[in-house]
C-alpha positions as CSV (number, residue, x, y, z in Angstrom):
1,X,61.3,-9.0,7.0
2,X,65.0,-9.6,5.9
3,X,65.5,-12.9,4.3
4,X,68.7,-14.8,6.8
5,X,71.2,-14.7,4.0
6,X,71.2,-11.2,3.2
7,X,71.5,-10.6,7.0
8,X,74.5,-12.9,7.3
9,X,76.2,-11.4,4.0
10,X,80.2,-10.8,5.3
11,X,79.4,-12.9,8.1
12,X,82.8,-15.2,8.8
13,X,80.7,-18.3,9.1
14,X,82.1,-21.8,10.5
15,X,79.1,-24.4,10.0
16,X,75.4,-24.0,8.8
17,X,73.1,-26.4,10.0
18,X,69.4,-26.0,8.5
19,X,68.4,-23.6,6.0
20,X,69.2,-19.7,4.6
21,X,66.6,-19.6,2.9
22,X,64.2,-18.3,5.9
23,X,63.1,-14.4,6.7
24,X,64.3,-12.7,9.8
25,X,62.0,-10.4,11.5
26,X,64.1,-8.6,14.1
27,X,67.7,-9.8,15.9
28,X,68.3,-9.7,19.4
29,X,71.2,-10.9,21.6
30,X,68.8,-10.8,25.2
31,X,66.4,-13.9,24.7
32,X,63.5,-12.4,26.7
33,X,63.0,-9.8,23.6
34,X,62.7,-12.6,21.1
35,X,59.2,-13.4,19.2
36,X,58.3,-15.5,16.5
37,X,60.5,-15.5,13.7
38,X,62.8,-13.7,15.3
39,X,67.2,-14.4,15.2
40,X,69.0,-15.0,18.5
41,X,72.8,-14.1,18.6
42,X,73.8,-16.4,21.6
43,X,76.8,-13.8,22.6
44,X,79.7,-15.0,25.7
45,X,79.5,-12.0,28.0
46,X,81.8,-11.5,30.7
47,X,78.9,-12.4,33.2
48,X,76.5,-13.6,31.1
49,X,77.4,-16.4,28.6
50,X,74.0,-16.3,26.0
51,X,74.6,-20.0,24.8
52,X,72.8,-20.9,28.2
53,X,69.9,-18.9,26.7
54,X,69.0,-20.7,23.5
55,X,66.7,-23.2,24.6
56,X,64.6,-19.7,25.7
57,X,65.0,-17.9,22.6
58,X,63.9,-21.1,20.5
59,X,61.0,-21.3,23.1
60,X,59.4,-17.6,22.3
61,X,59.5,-18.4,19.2
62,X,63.2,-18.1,17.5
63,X,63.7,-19.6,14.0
64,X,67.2,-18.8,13.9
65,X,70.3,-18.9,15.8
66,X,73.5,-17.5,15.8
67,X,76.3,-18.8,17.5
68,X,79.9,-20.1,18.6
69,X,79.3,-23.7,19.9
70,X,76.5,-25.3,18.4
71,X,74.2,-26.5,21.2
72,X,73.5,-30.4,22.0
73,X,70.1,-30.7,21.1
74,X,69.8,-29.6,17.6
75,X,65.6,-28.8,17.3
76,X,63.4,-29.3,14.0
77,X,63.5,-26.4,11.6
78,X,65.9,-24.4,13.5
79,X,68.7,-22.4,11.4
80,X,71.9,-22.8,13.0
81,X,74.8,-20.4,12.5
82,X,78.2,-21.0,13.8
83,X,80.4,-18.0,13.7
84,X,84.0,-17.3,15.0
85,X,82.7,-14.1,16.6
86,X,79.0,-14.0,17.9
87,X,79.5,-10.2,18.6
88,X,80.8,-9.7,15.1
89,X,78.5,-11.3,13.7
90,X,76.2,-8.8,15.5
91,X,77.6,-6.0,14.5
92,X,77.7,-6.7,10.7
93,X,73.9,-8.5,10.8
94,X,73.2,-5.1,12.6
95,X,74.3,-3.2,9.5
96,X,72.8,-5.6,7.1
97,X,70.0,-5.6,8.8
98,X,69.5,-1.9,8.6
99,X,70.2,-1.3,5.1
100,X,73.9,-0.3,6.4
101,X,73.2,3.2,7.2
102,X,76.6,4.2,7.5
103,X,77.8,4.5,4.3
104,X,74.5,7.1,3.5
105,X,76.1,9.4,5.7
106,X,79.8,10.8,6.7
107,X,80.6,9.1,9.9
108,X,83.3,9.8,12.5
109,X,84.1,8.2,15.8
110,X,86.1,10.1,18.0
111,X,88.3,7.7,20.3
112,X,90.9,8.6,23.3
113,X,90.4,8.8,27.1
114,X,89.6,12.4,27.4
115,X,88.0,14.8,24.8
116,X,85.8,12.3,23.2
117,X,82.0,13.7,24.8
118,X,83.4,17.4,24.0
119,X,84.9,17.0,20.8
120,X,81.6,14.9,19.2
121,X,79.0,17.4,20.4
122,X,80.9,20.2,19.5
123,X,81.1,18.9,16.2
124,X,77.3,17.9,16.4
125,X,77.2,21.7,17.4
126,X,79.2,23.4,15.1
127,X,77.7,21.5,11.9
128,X,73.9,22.2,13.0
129,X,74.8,25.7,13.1
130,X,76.6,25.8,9.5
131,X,73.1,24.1,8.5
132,X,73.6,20.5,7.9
133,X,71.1,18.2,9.3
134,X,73.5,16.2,12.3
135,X,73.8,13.0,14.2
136,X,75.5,12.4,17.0
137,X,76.2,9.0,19.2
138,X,77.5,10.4,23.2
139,X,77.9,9.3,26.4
140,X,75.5,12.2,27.6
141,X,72.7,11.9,24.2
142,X,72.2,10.7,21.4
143,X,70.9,13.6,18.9
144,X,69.4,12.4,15.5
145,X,68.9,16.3,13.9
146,X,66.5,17.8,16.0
147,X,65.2,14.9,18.2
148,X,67.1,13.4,21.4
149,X,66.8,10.2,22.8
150,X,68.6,8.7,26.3
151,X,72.3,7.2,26.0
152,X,73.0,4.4,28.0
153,X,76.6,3.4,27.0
154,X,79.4,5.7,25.7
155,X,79.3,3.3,22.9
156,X,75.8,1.5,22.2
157,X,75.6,-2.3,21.3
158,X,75.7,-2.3,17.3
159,X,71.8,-2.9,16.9
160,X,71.2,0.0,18.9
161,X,73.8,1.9,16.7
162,X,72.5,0.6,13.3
163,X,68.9,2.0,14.1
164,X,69.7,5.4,15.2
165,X,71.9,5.3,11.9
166,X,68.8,4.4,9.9
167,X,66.6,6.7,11.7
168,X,69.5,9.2,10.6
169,X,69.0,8.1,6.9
170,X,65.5,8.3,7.4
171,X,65.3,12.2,8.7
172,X,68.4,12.9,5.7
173,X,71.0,13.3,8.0
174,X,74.6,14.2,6.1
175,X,76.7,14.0,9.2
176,X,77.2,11.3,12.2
177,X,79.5,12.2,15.4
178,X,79.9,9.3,17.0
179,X,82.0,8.5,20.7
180,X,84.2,5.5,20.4
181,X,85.0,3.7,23.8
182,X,87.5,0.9,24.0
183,X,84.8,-1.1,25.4
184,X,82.5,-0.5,22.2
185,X,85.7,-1.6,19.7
186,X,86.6,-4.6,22.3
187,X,83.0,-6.1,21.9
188,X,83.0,-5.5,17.9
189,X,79.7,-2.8,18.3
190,X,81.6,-0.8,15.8
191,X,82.5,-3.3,13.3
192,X,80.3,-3.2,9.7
193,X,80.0,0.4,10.1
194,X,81.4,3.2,7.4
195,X,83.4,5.4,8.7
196,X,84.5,8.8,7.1
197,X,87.4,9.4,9.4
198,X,88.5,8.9,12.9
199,X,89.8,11.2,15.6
200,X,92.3,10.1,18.9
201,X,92.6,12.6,21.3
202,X,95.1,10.8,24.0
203,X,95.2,8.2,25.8
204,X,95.5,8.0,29.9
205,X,95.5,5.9,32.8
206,X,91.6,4.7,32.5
207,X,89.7,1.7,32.2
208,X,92.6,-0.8,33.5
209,X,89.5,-2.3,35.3
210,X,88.6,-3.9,32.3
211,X,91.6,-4.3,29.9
212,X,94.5,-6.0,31.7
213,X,97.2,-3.8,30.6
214,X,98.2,-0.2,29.1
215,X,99.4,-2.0,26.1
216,X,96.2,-3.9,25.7
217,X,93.6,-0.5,26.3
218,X,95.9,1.5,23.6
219,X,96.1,-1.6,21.1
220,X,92.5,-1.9,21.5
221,X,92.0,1.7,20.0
222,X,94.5,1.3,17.7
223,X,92.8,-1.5,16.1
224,X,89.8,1.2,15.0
225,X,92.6,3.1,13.1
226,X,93.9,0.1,11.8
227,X,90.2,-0.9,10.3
228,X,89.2,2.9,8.6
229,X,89.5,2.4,4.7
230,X,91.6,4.4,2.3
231,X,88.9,6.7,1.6
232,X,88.5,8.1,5.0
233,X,91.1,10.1,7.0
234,X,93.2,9.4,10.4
235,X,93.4,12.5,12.6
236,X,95.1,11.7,15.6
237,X,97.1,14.3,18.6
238,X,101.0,15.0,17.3
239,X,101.3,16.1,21.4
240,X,100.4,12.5,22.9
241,X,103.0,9.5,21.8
242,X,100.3,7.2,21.1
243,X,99.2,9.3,18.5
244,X,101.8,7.8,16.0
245,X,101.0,4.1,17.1
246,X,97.7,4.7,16.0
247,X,98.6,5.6,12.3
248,X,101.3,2.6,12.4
249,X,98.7,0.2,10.1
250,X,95.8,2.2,8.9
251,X,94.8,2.4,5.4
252,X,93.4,5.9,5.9
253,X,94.6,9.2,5.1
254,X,97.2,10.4,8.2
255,X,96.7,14.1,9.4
256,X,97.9,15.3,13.2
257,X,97.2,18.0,15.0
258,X,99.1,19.6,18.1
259,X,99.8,22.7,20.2
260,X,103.8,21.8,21.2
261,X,104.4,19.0,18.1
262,X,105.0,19.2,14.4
263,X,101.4,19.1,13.2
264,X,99.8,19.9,10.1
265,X,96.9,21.8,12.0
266,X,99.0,24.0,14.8
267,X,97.3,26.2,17.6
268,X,98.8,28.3,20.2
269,X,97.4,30.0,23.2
270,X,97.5,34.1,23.3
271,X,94.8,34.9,26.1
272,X,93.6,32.5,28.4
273,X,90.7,33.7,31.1
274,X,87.7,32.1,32.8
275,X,85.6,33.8,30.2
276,X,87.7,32.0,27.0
277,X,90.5,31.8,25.2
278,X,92.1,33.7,22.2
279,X,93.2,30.9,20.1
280,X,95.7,31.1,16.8
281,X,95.2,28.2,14.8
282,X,97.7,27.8,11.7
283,X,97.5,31.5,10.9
284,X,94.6,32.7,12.0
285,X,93.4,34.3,15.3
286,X,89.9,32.7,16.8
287,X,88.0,33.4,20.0
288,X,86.3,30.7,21.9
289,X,84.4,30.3,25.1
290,X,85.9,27.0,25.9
291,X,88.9,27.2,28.7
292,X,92.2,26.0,29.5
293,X,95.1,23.7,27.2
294,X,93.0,20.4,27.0
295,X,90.1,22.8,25.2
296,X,92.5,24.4,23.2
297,X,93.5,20.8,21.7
298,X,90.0,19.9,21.7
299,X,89.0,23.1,19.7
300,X,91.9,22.7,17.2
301,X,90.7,18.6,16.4
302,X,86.8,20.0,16.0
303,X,88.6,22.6,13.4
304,X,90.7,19.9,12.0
305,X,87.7,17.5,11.4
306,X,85.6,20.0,10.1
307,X,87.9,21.3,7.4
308,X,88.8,17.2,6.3
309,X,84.9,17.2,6.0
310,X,85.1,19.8,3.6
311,X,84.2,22.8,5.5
312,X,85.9,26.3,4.7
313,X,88.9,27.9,6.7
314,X,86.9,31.4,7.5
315,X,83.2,29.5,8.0
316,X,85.0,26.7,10.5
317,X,86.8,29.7,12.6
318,X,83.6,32.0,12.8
319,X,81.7,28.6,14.1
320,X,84.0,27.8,16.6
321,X,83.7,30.8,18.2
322,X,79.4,30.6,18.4
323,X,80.1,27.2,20.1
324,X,78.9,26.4,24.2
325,X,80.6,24.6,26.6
326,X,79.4,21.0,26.8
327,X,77.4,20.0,30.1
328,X,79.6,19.2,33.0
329,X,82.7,20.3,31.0
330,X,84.7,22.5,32.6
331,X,81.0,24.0,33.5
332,X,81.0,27.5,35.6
333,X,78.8,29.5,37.4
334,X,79.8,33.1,39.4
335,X,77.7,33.2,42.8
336,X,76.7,36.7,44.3
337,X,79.3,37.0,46.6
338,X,81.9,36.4,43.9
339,X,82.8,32.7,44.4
340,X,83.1,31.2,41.1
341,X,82.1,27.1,40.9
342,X,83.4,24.8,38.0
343,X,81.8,20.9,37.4
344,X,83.5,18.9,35.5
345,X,84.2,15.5,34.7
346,X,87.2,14.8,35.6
347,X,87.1,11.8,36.9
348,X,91.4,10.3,35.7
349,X,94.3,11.9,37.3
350,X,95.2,13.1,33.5
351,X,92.5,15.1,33.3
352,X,92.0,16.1,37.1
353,X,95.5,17.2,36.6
354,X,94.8,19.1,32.9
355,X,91.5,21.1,34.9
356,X,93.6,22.0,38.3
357,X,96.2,23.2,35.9
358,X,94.0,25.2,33.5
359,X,92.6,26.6,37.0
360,X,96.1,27.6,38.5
361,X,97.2,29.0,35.2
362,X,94.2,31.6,35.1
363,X,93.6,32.5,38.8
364,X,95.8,35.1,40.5
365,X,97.3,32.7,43.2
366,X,95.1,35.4,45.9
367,X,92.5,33.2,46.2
368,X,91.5,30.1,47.5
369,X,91.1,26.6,45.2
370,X,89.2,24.4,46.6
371,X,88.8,20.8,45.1
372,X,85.9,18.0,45.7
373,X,86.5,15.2,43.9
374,X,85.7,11.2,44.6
375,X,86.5,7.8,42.8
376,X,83.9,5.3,41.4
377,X,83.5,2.1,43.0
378,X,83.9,-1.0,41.1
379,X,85.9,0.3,39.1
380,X,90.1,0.7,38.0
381,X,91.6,0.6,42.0
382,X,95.1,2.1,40.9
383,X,93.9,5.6,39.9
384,X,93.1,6.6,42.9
385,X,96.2,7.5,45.4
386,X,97.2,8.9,41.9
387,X,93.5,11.0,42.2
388,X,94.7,11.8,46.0
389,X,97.9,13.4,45.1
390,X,97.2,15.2,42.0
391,X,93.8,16.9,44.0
392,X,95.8,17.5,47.2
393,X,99.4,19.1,45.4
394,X,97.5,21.1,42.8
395,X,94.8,22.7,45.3
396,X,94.7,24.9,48.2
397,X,92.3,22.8,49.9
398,X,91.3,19.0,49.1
399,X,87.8,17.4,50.4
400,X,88.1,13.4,49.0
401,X,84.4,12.1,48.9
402,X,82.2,9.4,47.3
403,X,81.8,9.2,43.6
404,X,79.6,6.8,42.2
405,X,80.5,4.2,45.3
406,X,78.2,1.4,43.6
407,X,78.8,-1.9,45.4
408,X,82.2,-0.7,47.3
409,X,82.5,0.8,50.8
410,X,82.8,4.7,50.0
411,X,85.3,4.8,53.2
412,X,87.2,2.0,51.6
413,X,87.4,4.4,48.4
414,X,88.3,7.5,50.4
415,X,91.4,5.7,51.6
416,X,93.3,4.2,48.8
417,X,92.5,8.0,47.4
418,X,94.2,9.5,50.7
419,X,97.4,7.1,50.4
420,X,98.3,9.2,47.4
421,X,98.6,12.8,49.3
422,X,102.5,13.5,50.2
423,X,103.0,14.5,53.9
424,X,103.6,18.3,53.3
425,X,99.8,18.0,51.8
426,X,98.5,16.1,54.9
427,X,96.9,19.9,56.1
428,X,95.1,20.8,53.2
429,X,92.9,17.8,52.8
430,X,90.1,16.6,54.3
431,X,87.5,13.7,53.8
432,X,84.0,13.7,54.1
433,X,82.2,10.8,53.0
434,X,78.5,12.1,51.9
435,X,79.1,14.1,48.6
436,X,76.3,16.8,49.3
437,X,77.7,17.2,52.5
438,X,81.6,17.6,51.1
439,X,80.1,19.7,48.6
440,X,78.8,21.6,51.3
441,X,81.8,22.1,53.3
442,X,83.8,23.8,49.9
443,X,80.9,26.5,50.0
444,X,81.5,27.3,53.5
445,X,85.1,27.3,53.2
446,X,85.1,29.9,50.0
447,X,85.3,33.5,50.2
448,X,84.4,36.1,47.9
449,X,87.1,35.2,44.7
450,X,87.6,31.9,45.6
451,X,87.1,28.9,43.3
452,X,85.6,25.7,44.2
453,X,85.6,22.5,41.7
454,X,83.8,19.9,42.1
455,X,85.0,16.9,39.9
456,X,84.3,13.5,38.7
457,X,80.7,13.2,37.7
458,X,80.4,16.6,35.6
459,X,76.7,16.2,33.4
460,X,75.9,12.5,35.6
461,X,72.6,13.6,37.2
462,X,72.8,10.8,39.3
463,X,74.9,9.2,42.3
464,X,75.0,5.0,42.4
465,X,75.2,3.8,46.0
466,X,75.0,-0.1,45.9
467,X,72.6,-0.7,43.1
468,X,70.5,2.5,43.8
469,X,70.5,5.5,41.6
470,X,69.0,8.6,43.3
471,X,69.0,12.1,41.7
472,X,72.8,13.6,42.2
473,X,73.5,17.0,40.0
474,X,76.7,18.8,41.0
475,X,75.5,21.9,39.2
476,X,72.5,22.0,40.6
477,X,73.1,21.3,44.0
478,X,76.6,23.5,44.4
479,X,73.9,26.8,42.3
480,X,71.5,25.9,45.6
481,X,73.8,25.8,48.0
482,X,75.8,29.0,47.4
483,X,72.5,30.9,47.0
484,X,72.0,29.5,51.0
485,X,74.8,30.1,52.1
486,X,75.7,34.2,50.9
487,X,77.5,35.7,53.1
């Protein structure tokens, strides 16, 4: 039990009505989880507005509220908090809560529209294997040392955060990777927390769905940078403009890193083949199994991060070259009859455009290319002629199919995607609606040499068709059906 004052410590707090002086026994912000004694954050929710839920909360037995608008009817030995933020007030009663179990550990979030799930795992990856005892926050998992539990959001809602943390203090965890989605630093889920340094990667056309503009998603992210303290360090991508508008206000140290810009960790490129790349970063030479430009500036960020962390030069370089791909990451099989498959998750024309490109840049222009690739439903509309193009120029052949169509009309999707192919492309695309099916239709088409990739939903192991999730794994399902299908 936490008494409510310690919990609300750093809490910018409007009005108090009632008493402090009670003990909290858990937070929630979803009034069906609450129990006696327990503190209800009434949170506005862009479908859900929880101020229509106190009433409930106080009903199952809340003894504390916190809150924006204080409601009408005021009950009897009820603490009420008004706050200017509900959600962060969350996030630092999360922290409080919890002991803040961010500043027992080093903690970095890794921001950007494309790297972040690579770059954090890798990390997770390469500082298990120096030793350390790891954390690490992802889309795909979320690791605390040797145990794994199921992600739901790239980034979770701050309780959820502040008890894996704790469980991280708990187990003596030194270092936390952590993914950090402009959703996550929109809703507050990552304010309270202690943060060692921070990484950008880039930033793309993604997530317009949700913030109204370019200017807003970017400024959005740059407000992490602008919140590190002056004892952590700003590492942010010299080759992407938006690096430099991130460092604009931050109190944090400033380090780039870049394979074309002044940087202060350079790499360059000497081999590149579907088995790795020879990488020279600064001055020396490395060899890693990860593929194609977009890896090479993910690899040279991991090696940036780990040496601000305080790993050495030689140790960092001989780690990177021990580390594995990440699930549905640029992920590739070879079939018996010499077809090669790559998943990945592509799923913004940026990085459809970085894989097709890494792709081109390796294969000897003798063999087929052969692209699947869908867009989500529900989800930013104006992607996806850019999607239609990008597949259609870039490949040899183009088969547009469903994604994750949630509550959208997959042909409806299939057709804003097609109104982005240029007449001269018209031939080399095709559309088939059922994704196993299109998936399918690549194997049949391939020859021995021949490349098929299959983007979009990389390590999803699921497909969302109007509500419905049923078991969808591109890896799994492209392994079976070139084993069928040999020629």
């Amino acid at each position: 039990m936490n008494s409510l004052i310690d919990i609300l410590y750093k809490v910018t707090i409007n009005t108090v009505v009632g008493s402090t002086n009670v003990f909290i026994r858990n937070i929630h912000f979803n009034s069906r989880s609450v129990a006696v004694n327990d503190l209800f954050v009434a949170i506005k929710g862009s479908v859900v507005n929880g101020h229509n839920y106190i009433e409930s909360a106080i009903q199952q037995g809340a003894i504390a509220i916190v809150c924006e608008q204080l409601p009408k009817n005021l009950k009897e030995g009820i603490s009420y908090i008004v706050v200017e933020n509900s959600s962060s007030a969350l996030a630092i009663m999360s922290s409080n809560y919890y002991g803040n179990p961010s500043s027992n550990l080093k903690l970095v979030g890794v921001t950007g529209t494309n790297g972040k799930t690579t770059i954090a795992t890798l990390l997770f990856q390469l500082f298990k294997n120096a030793g350390y005892k790891v954390g690490l926050l992802s889309t795909v998992v979320i690791k605390v040392d040797n145990k794994d539990y199921k992600a739901t959001h790239t980034t979770p809602d701050s309780l959820t955060i502040n008890h894996y943390l704790k469980e991280m203090n708990n187990e003596g965890v030194e270092f936390c990777f952590m993914e950090v989605s402009s959703h996550g630093i929109h809703q507050k889920r990552t304010e309270g927390l202690e943060f060692a340094g921070g990484v950008f990667t880039n930033l793309t056309h993604d997530h317009l769905d949700y913030h109204d503009t370019f200017a807003e998603y970017r400024d959005v992210k740059k407000s992490f940078f602008d919140n590190l303290g002056k004892q952590a360090f700003a590492l942010t991508n010299a080759d992407d403009k938006n690096g430099a508008i991130m460092l604009q206000n931050t109190k944090a140290k400033q380090y780039k890193y870049g394979l074309k810009n002044y940087a202060d960790y350079k790499a360059q490129i000497l081999e590149n083949s579907f088995s790795g790349m020879l990488l020279k970063v600064n001055e020396s030479e490395v060899w890693t199994k990860l593929i194609g430009d977009f890896n090479a500036s993910n690899v040279l960020a991991i090696y940036a991060t780990a040496e601000l962390l305080g790993l050495e030069k030689t140790e960092i370089l001989r780690l990177i070259s021990a580390l594995e791909s990440v699930s549905g990451r640029f992920q590739y099989m070879i079939s018996e009859d010499k077809i090669t498959a790559i998943v990945d998750y592509a799923h913004t024309p940026d990085a459809l455009k970085n894989v097709l490109e890494t792709i081109n840049s390796i294969r000897t222009k003798n063999e087929e290319l052969i692209t699947v690739v869908g867009c989500g439903g529900d989800r930013d509309k104006t992607k996806r002629p850019r999607m239609g193009h990008i597949a259609s120029a870039l490949s040899t052949k183009a088969i547009f199919t469903s994604d994750n169509p949630r509550t959208e009309v997959p042909e409806s999707i299939i057709e804003d995607i097609e109104k982005g192919v240029e007449p001269q492309n018209f031939k080399k695309t095709l559309s088939i609606v059922d994704r196993k099916q299109a998936i399918k239709t690549a194997c049949q088409l391939a020859n021995a040499g021949d490349i098929i990739l299959i983007a979009g939903k990389g390590h999803e192991t699921y497909q969302e068709i109007n509500g419905v999730r049923t078991n969808f794994d591109d890896f799994k399902i492209v392994e079976e059906l070139l084993k069928q299908l040999q020629k």
